[in-house]
TORPATI-950073 format. One record per residue (C-alpha): x, y, z. Coordinates in steps of 0.2 Angstrom, whole numbers, plus 2048, in hexadecimal, padded with zeros to 3 digits. Layout:
BEGIN
XYZ
...
END
This chain:
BEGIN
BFAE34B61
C0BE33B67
C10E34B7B
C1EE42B78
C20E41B8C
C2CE31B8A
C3CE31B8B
C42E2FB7A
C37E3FB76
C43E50B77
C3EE61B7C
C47E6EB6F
C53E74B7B
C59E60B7F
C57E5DB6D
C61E6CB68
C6FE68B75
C71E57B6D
C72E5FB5E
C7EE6CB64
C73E7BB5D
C6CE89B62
C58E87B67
C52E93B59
C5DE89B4E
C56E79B50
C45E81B4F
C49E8AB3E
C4CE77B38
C3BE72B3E
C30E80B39
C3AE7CB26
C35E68B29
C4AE64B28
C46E5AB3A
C38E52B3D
C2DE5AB4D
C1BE57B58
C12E62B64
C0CE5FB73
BFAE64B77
C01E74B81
C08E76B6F
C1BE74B73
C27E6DB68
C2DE5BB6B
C3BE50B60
C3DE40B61
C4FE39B65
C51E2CB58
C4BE39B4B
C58E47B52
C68E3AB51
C63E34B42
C61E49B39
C74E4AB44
C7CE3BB3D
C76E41B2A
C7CE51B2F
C8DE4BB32
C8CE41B21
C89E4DB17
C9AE56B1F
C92E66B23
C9EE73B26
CA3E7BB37
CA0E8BB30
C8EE84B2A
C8CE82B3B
C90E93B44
C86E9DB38
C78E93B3B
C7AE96B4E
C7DEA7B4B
C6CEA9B41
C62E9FB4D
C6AEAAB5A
C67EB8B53
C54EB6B4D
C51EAFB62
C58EC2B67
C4CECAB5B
C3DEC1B5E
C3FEC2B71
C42ED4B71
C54ED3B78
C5BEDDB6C
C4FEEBB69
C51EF0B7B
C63EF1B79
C69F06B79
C71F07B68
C63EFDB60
C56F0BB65
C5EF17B5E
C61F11B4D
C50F15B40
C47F07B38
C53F09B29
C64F09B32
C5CEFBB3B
C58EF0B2A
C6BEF7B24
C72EF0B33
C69EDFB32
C6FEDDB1F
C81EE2B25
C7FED3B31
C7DEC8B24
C8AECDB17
C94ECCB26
C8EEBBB2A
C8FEB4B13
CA3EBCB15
CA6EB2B25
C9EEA1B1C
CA8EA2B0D
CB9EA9B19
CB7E99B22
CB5E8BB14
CC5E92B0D
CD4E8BB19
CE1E96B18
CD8EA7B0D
CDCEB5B14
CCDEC1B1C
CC3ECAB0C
CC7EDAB0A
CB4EDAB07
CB3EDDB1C
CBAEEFB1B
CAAEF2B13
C9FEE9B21
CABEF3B30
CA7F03B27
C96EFFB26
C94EFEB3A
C9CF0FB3A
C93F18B2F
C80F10B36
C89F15B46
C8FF27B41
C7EF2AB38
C76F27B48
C7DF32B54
C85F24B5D
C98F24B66
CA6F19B5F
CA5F0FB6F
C92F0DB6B
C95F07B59
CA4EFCB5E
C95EF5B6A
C8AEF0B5C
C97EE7B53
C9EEDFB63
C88ED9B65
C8AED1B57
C9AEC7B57
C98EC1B66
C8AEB7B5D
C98EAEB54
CA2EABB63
C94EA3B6C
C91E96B5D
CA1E91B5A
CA0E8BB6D
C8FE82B67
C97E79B5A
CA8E75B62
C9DE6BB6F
C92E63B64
CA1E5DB5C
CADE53B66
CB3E46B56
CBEE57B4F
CCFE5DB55
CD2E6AB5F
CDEE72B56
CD3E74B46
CC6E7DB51
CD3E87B58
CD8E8CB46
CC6E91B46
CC6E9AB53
CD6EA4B4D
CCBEA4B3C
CBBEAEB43
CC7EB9B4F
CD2EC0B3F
CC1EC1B36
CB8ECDB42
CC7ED8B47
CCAEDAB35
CB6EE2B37
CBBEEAB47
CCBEF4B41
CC1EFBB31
CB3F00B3A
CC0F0BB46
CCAF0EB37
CBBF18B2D
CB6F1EB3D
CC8F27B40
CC4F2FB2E
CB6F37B31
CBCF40B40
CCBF47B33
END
């Protein structure tokens, strides 16, 4: 039985902000066993440190991308908003059915396989394949009575995701420049207002 009350045992949030991911991240990696974990007897997850540097450093040498990274932060985030009930309470969300709602959650993920590739690509330009994804918000918008300002809200829910992981792994990663994670920043920024204008775009068509 192991004493997981030492202090070279980790709770997830610690072992998650030595990691420099998101909580639910670091807990999708456990529950696939990619990271070794133990419970406690109240049932709560515990890491041990010498097994979290060690899955960082391998990590690092298997040169897993930036972009890797931020969609796996934006997942994790994502799956801790649905499971916690933060984003069924949201307005626009309720009013969607349980159809618009599995449309919008498939849109979110082409979004986020467009993004991936975008990223690993230095110096493509955006995919046109994003005028689809910014029509898409509009029409699920459109389709359920919501206002151009409410379906800019959806879209805005969601990128902020991306945002708040490329934050993550910009701390988590002090050994790269700061210039090529401003070049990702400008990246992501020309990526998701390329999303943003279509979706306004097919909106001011369907007013015509």
């Amino acid at each position: 039985m192991h004493n997981t009350d030492k202090p070279d045992w980790l709770n997830l949030s610690a072992a998650a902000a030595l990691l420099g991911v998101h909580p639910s991240t670091l807990r999708d990696w456990a529950d696939r066993g990619d990271i070794p974990t133990h419970r406690t007897p109240g049932k709560h997850r515990r890491f041990r440190r010498a097994d979290v540097e060690t899955w960082a450093a391998s990590r690092r040498e298997a040169f897993t991308s930036p972009g890797q990274l931020i969609i796996e932060n934006v997942l994790g985030r994502t799956r801790l908003q649905m499971a916690e009930g933060r984003l069924s309470t949201a307005p626009w969300y309720q009013r969607l059915d349980e159809q618009r709602r599995r449309d919008l959650r498939e849109t979110g993920r082409s979004q986020l396989r467009l993004l991936l590739g975008y990223l690993a690509e230095d110096g493509a330009d955006v995919p046109p394949e994003v005028v689809t994804v910014g029509e898409t918000y509009e029409r699920l918008g459109r389709e359920a009575g919501l206002s151009l300002s409410e379906t800019v809200g959806i879209f805005l829910y969601f990128r902020d995701f991306l945002y708040d992981s490329v934050v993550d792994v910009y701390q988590a990663s002090g050994q790269r420049a700061a210039r090529e994670w401003a070049n990702m920043h400008r990246r992501i920024a020309a990526f998701t207002n390329a999303v943003l204008l279509a979706l306004v775009a097919a909106y001011e068509r369907a007013r015509k």
